[in-house]
MMTF fields as JSON, N, C-alpha, C and O atoms, coordinates in Angstrom:
{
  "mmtfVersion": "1.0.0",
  "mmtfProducer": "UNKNOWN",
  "numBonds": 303,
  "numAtoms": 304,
  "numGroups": 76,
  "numChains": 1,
  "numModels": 1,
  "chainsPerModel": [1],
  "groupsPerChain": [76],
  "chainIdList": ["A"],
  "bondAtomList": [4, 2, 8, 6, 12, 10, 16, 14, 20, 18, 24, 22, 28, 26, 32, 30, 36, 34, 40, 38, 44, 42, 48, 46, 52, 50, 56, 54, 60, 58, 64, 62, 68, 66, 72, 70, 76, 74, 80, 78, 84, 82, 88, 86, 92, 90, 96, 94, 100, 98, 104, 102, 108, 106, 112, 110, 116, 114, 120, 118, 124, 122, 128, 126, 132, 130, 136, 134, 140, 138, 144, 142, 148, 146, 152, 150, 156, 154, 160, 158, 164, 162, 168, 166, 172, 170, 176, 174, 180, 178, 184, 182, 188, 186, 192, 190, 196, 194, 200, 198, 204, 202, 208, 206, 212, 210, 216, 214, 220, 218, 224, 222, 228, 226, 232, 230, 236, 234, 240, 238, 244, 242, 248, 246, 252, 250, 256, 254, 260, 258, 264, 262, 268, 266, 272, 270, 276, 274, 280, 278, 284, 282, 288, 286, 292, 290, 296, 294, 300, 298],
  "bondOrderList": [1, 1, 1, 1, 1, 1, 1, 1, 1, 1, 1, 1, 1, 1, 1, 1, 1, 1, 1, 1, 1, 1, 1, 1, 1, 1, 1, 1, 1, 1, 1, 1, 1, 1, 1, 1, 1, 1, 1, 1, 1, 1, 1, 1, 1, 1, 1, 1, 1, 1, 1, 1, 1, 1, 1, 1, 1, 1, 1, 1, 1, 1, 1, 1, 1, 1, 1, 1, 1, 1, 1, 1, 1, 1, 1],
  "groupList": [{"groupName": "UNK", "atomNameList": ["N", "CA", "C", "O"], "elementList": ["N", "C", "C", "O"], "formalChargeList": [0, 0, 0, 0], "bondAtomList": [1, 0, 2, 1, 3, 2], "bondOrderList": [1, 1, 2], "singleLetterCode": "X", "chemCompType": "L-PEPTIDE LINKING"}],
  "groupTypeList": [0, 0, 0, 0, 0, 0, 0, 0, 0, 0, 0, 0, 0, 0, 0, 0, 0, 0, 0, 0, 0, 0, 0, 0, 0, 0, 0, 0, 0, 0, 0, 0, 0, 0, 0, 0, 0, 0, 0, 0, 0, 0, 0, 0, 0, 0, 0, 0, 0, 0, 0, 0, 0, 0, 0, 0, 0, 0, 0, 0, 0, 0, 0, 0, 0, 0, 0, 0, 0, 0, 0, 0, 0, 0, 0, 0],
  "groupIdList": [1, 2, 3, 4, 5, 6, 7, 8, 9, 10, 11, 12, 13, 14, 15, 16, 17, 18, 19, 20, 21, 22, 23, 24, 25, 26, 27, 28, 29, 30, 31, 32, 33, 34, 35, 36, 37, 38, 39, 40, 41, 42, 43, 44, 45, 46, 47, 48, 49, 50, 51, 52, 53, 54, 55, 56, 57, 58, 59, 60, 61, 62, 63, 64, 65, 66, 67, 68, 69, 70, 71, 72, 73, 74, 75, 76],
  "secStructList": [7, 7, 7, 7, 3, 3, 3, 3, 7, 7, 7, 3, 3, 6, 6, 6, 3, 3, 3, 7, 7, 3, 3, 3, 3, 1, 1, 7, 3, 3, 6, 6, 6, 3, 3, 7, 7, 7, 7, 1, 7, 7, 3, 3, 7, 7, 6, 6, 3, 3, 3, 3, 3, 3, 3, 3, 3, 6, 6, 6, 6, 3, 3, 3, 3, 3, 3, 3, 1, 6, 6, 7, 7, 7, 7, 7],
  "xCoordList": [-4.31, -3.887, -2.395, -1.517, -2.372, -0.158, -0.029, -1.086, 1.006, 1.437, 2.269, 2.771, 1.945, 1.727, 2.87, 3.556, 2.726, 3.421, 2.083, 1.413, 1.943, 1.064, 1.554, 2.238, 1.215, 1.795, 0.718, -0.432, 1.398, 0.426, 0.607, 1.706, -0.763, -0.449, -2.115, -2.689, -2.614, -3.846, -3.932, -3.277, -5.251, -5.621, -6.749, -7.612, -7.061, -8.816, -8.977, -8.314, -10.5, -10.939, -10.691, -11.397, -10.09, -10.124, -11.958, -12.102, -12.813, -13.861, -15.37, -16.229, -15.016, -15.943, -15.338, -16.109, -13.751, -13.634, -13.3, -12.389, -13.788, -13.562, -12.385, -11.521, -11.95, -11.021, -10.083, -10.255, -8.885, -8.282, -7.269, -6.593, -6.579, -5.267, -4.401, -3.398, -5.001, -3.986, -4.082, -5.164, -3.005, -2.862, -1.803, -0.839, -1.954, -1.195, -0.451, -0.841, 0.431, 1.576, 2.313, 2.506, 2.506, 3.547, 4.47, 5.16, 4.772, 6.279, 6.89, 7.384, 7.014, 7.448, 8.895, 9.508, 9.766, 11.051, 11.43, 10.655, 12.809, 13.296, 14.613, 15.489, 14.32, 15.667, 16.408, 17.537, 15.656, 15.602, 16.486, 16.267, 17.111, 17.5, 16.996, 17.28, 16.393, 16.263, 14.694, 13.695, 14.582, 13.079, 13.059, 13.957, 11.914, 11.408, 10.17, 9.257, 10.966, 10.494, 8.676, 8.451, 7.658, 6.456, 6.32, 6.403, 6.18, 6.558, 5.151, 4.986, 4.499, 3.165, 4.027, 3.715, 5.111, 5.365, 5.111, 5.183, 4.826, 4.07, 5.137, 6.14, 4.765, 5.374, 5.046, 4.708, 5.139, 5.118, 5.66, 6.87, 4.83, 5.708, 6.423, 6.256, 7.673, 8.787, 9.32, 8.639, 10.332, 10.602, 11.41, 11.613, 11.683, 12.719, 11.585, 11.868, 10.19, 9.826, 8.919, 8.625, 8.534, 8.629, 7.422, 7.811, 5.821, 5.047, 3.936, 3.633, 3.351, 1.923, 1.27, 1.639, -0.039, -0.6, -1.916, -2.308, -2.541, -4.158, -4.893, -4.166, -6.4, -6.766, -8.581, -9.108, -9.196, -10.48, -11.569, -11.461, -12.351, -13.312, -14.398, -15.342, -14.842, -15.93, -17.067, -18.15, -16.546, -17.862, -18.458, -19.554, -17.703, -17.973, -18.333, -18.956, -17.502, -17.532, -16.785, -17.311, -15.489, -15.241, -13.171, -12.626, -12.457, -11.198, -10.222, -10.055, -9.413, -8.43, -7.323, -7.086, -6.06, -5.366, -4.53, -4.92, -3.343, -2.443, -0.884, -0.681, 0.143, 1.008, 1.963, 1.804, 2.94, 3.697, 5.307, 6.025, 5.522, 7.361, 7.53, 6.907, 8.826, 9.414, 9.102, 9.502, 7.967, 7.326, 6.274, 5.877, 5.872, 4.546, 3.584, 3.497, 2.715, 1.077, 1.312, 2.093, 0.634, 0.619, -1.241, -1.872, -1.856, -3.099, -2.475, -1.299, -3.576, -3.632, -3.051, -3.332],
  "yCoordList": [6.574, 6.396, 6.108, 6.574, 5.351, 5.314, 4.117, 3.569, 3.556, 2.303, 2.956, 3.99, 1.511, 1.487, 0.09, -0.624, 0.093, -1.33, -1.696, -0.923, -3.241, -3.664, -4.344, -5.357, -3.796, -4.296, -5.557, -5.437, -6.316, -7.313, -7.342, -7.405, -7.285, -6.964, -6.737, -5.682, -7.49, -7.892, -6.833, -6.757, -5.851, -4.628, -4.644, -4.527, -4.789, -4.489, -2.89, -1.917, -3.056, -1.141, -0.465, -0.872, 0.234, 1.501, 1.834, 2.023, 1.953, 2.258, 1.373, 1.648, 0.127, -0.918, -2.131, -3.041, -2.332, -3.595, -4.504, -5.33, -4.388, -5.339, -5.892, -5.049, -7.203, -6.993, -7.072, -7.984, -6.023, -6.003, -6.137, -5.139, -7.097, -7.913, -6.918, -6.571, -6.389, -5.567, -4.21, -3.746, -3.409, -2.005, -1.278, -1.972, -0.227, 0.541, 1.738, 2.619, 1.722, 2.767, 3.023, 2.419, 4.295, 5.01, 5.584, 6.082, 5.702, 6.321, 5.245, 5.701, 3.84, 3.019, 3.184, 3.071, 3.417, 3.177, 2.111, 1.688, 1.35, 0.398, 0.784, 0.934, 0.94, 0.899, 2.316, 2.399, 3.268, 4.981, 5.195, 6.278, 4.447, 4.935, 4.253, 4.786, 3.282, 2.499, 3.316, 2.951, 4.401, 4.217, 3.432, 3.487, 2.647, 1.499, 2.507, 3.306, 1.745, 2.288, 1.489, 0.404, 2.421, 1.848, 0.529, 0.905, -0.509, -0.982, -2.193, -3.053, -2.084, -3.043, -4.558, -5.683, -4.252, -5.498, -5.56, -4.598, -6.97, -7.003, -7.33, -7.932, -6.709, -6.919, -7.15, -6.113, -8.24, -8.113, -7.094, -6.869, -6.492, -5.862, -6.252, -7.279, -5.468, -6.132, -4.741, -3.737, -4.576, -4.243, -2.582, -1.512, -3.134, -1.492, -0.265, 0.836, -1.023, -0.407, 1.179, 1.323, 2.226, 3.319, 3.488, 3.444, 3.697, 4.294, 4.794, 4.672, 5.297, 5.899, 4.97, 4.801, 4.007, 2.98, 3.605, 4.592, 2.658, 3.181, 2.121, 1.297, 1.559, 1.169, 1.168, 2.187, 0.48, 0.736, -0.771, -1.973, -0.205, -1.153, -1.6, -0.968, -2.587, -3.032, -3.382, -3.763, -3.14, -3.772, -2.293, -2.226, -1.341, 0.075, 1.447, 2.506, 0.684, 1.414, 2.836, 3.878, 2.791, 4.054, 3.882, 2.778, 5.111, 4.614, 4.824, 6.038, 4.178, 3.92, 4.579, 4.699, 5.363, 5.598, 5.477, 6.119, 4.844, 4.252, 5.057, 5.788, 4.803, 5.168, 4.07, 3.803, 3.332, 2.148, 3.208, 3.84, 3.162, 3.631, 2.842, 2.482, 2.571, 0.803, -0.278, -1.153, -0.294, -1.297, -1.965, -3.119, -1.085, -0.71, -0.203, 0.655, -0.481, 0.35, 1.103, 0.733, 2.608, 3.802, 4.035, 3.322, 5.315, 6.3, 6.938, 7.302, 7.131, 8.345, 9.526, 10.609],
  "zCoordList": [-15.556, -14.186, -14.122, -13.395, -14.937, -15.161, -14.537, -14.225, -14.266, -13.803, -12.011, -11.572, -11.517, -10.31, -9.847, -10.579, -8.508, -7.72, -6.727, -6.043, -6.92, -5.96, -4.842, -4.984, -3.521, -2.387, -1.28, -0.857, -1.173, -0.711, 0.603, 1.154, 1.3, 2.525, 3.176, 2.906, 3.788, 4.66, 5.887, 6.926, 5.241, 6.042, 6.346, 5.476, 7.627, 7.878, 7.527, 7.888, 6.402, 6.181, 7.38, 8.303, 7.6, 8.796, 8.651, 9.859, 8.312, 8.003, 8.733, 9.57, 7.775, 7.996, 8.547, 8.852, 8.769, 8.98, 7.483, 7.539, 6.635, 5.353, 5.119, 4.876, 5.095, 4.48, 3.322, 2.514, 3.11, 1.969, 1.56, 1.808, 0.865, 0.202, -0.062, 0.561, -1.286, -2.202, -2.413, -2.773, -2.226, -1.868, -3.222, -3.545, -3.802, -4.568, -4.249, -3.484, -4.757, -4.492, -6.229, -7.284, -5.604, -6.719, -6.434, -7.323, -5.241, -4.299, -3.464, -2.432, -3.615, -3.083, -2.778, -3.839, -1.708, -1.205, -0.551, 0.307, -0.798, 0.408, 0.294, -0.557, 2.069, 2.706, 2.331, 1.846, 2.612, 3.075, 1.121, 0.577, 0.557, -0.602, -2.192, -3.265, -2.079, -3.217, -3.607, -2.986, -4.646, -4.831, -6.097, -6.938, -6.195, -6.99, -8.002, -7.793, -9.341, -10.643, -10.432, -9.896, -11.028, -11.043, -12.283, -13.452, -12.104, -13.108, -12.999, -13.864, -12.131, -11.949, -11.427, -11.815, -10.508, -10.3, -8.331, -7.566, -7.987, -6.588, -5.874, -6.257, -4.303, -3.645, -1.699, -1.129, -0.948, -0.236, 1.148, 1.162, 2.275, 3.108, 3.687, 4.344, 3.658, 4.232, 5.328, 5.123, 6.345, 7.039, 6.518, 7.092, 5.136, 4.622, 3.775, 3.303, 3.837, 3.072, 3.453, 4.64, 2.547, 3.027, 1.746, 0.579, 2.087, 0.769, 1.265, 2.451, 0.55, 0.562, -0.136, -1.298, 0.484, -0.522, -0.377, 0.246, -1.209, -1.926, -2.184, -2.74, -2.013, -2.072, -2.223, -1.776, -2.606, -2.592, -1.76, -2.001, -0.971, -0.176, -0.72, -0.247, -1.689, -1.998, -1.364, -1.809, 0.114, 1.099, 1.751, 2.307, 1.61, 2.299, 1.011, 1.089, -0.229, -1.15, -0.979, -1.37, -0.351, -0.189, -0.484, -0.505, -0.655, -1.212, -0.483, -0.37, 0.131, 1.217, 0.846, -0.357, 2.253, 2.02, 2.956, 3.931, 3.176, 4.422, 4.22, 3.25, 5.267, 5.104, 5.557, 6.748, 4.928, 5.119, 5.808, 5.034, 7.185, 7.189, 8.152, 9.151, 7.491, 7.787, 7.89, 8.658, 6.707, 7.126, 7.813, 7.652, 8.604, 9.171, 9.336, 10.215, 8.702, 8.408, 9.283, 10.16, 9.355, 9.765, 9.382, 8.602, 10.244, 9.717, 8.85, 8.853, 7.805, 7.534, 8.02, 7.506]
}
């Protein structure tokens, strides 16, 4: 699977409602120029940030996929 960044950040499942802490990314940007090496290190959302995160629902059993630009959860 390769190494990743974990983004912390409290999401009800789009699905079931569940909810979930911690989200993964491998295209993490801040601040439209900095992209961030995958290096498994965490990070809260903050306002510059720009990713595609991933996640999985243990209560729905099914695997999440969000879009973070600027900082703000987005759909699919």
């Amino acid at each position: 699977m390769g190494m990743f960044n974990v983004i912390k950040v409290k999401v009800d499942c789009p699905k079931c409602g569940g909810k979930i802490d911690e989200w993964q990314t491998k295209n993490l940007v801040i601040d439209d120029i900095y992209p961030v090496d995958n290096v498994l290190e965490h990070y809260d959302l903050n306002k510059g940030m720009d990713a595609e995160i991933h996640s999985y629902c243990d209560n729905c059993n099914k695997e999440l996929s969000l879009i973070i630009k600027k900082g703000k959860i987005c759909k699919e």
